[in-house]
C-alpha positions in Angstrom: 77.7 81.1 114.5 77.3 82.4 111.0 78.6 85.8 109.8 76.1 88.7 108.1 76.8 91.3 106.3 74.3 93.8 106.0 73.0 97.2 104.3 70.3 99.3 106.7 69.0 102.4 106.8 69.5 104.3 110.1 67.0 106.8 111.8 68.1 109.8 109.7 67.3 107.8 106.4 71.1 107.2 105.7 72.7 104.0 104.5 74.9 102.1 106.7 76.7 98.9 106.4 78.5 96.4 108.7 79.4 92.9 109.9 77.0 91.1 112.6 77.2 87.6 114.1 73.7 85.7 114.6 71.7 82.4 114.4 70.2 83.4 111.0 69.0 85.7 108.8 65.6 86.2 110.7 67.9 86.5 114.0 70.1 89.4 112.2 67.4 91.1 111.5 65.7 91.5 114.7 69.3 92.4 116.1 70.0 95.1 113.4 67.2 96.2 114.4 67.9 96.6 117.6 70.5 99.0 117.4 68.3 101.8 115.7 68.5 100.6 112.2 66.0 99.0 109.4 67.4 96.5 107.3 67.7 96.8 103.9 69.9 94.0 102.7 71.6 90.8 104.9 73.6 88.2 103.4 76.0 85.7 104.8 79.5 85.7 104.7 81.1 82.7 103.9 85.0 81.7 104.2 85.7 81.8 100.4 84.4 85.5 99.9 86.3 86.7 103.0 89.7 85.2 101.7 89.1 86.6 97.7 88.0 90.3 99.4 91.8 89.9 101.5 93.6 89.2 98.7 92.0 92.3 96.6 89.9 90.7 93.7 87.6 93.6 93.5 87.2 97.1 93.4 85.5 96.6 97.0 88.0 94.2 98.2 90.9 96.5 97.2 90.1 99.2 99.8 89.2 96.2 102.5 92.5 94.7 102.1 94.0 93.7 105.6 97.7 94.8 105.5 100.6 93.9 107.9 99.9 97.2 110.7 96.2 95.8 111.0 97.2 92.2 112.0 100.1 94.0 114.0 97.7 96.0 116.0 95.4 93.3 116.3 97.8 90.7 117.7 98.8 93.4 120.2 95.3 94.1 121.7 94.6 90.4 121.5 97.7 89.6 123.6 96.9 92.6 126.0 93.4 90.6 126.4 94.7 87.4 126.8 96.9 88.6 129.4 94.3 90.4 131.4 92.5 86.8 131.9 90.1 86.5 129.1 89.3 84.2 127.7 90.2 83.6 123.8 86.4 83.6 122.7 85.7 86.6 124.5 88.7 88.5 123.4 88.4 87.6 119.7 84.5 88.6 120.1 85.5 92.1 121.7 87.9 92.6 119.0 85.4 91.6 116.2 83.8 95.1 116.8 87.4 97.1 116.7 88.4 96.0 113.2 89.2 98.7 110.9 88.3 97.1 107.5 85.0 95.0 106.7 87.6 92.8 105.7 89.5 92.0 108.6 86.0 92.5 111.0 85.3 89.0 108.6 87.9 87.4 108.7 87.9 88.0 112.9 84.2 87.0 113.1 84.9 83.5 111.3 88.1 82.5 113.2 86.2 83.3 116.2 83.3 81.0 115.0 86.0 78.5 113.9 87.2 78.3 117.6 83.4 77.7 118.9 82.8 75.3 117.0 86.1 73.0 118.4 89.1 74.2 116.1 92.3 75.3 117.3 93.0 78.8 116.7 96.0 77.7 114.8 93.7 76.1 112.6 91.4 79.0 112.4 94.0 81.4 111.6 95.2 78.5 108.5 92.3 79.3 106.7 93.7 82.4 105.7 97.2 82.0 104.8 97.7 85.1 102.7 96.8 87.4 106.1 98.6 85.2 108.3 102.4 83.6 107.5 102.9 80.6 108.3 105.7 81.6 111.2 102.0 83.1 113.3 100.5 80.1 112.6 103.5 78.0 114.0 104.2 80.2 116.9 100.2 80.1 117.9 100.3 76.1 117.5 103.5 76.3 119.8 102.1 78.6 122.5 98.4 76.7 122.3 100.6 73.5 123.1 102.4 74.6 125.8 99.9 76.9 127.0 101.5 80.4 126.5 99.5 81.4 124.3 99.4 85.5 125.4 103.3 85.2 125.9 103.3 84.4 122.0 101.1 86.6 120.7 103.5 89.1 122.7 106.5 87.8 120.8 104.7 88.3 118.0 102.9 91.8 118.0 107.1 92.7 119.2 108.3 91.1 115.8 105.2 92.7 113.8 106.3 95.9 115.7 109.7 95.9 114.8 109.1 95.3 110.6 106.6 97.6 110.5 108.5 100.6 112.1 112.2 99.8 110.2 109.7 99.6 106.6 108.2 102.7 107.7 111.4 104.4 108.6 113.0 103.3 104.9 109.6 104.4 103.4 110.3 107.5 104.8 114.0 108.1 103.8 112.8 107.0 100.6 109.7 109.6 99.6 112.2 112.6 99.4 114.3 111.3 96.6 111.6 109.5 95.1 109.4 112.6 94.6 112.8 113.9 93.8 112.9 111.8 90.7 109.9 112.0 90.0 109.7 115.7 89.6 113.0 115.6 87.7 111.6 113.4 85.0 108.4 115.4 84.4 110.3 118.4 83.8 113.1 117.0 81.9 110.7 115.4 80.0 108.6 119.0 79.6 111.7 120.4 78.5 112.7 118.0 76.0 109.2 117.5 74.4 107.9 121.0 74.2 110.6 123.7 75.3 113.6 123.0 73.7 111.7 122.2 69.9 110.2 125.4 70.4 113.6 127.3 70.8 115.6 125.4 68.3 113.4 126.4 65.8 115.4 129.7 65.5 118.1 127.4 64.6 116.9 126.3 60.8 117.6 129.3 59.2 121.3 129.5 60.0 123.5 128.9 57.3 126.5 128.0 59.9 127.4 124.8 61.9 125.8 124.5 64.9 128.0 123.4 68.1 128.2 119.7 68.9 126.0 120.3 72.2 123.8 122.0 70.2 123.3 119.3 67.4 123.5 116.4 70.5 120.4 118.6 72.6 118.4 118.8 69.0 118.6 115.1 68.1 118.0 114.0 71.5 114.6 116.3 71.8 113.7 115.5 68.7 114.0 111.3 69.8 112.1 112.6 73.0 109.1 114.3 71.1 108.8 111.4 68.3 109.5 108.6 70.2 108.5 109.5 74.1 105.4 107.1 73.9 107.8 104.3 72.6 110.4 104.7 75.8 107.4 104.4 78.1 106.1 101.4 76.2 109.5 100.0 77.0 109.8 100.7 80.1 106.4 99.0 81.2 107.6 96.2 78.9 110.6 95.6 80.7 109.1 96.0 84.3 106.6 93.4 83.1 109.3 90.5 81.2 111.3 91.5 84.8 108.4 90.5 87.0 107.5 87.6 84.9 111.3 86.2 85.2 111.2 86.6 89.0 108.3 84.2 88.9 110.0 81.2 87.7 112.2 79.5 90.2 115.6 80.0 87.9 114.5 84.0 87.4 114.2 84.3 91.0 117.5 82.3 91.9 119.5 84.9 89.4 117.9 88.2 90.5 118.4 87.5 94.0 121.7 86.5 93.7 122.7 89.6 91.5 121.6 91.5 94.0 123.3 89.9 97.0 126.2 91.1 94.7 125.7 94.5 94.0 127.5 97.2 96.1 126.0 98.8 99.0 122.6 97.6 98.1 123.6 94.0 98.5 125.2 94.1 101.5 122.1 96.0 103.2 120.5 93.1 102.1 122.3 91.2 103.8 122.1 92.4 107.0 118.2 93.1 106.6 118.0 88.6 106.2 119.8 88.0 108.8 118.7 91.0 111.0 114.8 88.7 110.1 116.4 85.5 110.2 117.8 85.9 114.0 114.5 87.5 115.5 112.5 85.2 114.0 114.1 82.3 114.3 114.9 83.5 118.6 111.2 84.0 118.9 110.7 80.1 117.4 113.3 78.7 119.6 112.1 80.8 122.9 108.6 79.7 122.6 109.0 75.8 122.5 109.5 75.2 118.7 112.4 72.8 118.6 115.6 74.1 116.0 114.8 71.4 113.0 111.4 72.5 112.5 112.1 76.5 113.7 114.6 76.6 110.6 112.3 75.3 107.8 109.6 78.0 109.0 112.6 81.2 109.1 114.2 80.2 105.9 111.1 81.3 104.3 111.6 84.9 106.1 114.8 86.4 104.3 113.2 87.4 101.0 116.0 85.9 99.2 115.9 82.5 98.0 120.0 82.5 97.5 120.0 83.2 102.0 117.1 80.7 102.0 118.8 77.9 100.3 121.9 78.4 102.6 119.6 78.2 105.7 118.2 74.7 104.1 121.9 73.6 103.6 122.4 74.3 107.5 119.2 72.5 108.4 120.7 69.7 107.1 123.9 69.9 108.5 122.5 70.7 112.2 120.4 67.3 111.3 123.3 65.1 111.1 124.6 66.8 114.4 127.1 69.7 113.0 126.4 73.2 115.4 124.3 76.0 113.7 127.0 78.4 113.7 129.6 76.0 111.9 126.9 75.5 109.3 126.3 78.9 108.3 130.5 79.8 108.4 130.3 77.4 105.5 129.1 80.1 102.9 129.9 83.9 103.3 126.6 85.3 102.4 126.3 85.5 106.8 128.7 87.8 108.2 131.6 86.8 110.1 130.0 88.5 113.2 126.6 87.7 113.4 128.7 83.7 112.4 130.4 84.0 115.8 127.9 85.4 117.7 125.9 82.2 116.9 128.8 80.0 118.3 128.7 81.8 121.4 125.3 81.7 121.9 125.5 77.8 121.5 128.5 77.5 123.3 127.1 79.2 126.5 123.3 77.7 125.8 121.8 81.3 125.4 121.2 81.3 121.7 118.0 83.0 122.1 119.6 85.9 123.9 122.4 85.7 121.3 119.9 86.0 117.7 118.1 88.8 119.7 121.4 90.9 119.9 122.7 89.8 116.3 119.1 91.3 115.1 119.4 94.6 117.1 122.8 94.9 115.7 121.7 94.5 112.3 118.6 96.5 111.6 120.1 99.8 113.8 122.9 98.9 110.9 120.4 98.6 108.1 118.7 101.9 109.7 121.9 103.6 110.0 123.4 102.8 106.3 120.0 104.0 104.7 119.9 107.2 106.4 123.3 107.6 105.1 122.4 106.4 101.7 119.5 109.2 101.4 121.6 112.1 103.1 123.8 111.8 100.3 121.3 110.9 97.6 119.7 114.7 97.9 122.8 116.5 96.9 124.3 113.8 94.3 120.0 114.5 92.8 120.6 117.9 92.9 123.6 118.2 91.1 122.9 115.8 88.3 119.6 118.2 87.8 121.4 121.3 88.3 124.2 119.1 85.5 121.6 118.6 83.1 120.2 121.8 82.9 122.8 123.7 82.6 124.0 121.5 79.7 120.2 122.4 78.0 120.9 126.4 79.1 124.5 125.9 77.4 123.5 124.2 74.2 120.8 127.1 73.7 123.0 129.9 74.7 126.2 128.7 72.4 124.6 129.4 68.7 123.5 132.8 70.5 127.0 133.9 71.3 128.3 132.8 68.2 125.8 134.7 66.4 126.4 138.0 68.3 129.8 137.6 67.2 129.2 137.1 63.7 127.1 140.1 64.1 129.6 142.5 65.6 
């Protein structure tokens, strides 16, 4: 059934929009019109438009993007649906209604069509690939085929569940020192650009040498207030050759791998790949995906392509009939423990079981090390600040003294 959406004018003369299903045009109409409202303006929706307003093309499409909590939440009421006894048509029809964006309340409306008129939903849910990751789409096929499809959708509102609250928790350990920084710039800047010129002036007409913090503060404001635009130019410049590196395959191979080496940050890294590698790849293996194929969908996961080339270096090992554990001891990007835990989990033929502990393990870890990392971030922020100005409040106050010497 096609997809409208429409502009009307409700009772009070004020504009409305939405998303209704109907046979045509003249049928949306008469149902928009049912519900209290005249229509103004009713187009379809086709497939195309949907997928260009979810990936943000327009102004429009930017505030209807679907993010990662609105497929979370809609997996979750999905499953609840599905678990309750209805059917899939009817729960993806009731949910149509619920969606929070125009964006997603299309997308919704045409996978439900797609499924009426004989597609999977697997397939339905492939026609947008940049709302839904190919690891849904697998884990829907699996639970369509053997028939646990509300147990899936289970497993994977839990794994949605569990990103979105350890991102939100690091989001949240990071808007301190990032508003931190922030602030800290603006005023350094302020004082460099516009403070410190104005005081220093009172510095030209002395006929003696000026202390070396004193010359250092004046040639650096004076490189701030000339030059400030040409930092910022360079900045964006370098962000921009940075993001363009990453692109290429050999750019992304290096960064990545720099990374994985740099202390602290690297090995939190670490543990947040495998911490996704292990849950992911549990949920595969407990829902009737068999290991070969479960391991080609999870190396895509890590978000590092150095982790994700060791996990294809295992597939292949595990292919020729070498254990999964044995495979990934052969490289020391995985730690030792979550290494052994694997070859337990094989050994006593509750791997599932075992990945589900090795990802607790590792993102209480990850959770644990970050709220570390920004409890002792404030202070170390605080003190360079407090550092730097009192180097500024020095290289003032030093020609001042020296003058009140002279004078006396």
């Amino acid at each position: 059934m096609p997809v409208y959406d429409y502009q009307a004018l409700d009772p009070k003369g004020k504009t409305v929009t939405g998303i209704i299903d109907a046979d045509g045009a003249q049928a949306a109409r008469h149902k928009i019109r049912a519900l209290g409202s005249f229509p103004v303006r009713v187009k379809e929706v086709t497939g195309s438009e949907s997928s260009k307003e979810t990936r943000g093309v327009s102004v429009k499409g930017l505030f209807s993007r679907v993010t990662p909590a609105q497929v979370s939440l809609w997996t979750r009421q999905l499953a609840t649906l599905t678990g309750a006894g209805f059917p899939l048509v009817s729960a993806l029809t009731t949910l149509v209604s619920q969606a929070k964006t125009q964006g997603f309340t299309k997308i919704a409306a045409r996978i439900k069509d797609s499924i009426v008129e004989g597609n999977s939903f697997a397939s339905a849910l492939t026609l947008y690939p940049s709302v839904f990751s190919q690891i849904y789409i697998n884990m829907v096929r699996a639970g369509e085929t053997s028939g646990t499809l509300e147990i899936v959708l289970q497993r994977l509102a839990d794994i949605m569940e569990k990103q979105q609250e350890l991102k939100s928790r690091i989001q949240t350990a990071m808007a301190y020192p990032i508003l931190m920084t922030v602030i800290g710039t603006l005023v350094l800047f302020f004082l460099m650009t516009f403070v410190v010129p104005n005081i220093t002036t009172i510095f030209e007409d002395m006929n003696q040498a000026l202390p070396a913090p004193t010359r250092f503060l004046i040639a650096a404001s004076e490189i701030f207030k000339d030059y400030w635009w040409l930092m910022v130019v360079a900045m964006v410049a370098a962000l921009v050759a940075l993001k363009m590196f990453r692109k290429t395959e050999r750019g992304q191979a290096t960064t990545d791998r720099l990374m994985l080496r740099v202390p602290i940050v690297g090995s939190m890294l670490r543990r947040i790949a495998v911490a996704r590698f292990s849950r992911t790849l549990a949920s595969l293996l407990e829902n009737g995906v068999t290991m070969l194929p479960a391991l080609e969908i999870v190396r895509n996961v890590t978000g590092n392509v150095v982790i994700s080339s060791l996990i294809e270096n295992a597939s292949g090992d595990v292919e020729r009939g070498q254990g999964l554990g044995q495979s990934l001891a052969a490289d020391a990007v995985f730690p030792d423990l979550a290494v052994q835990m694997v070859q337990v989990g094989e050994q006593s033929g509750e791997l599932e079981s075992m990945l589900y502990k090795i990802a607790e393990v590792y993102e209480n870890e990850v959770e644990s090390s970050i709220m570390s990392m920004m409890a002792m971030l404030e202070p170390v922020m605080i003190l360079v600040m407090a550092v730097v100005v009192l180097f500024i409040v020095l290289s003032i106050c030093l020609p001042i003294f020296e003058m009140n010497q002279l004078v006396g």
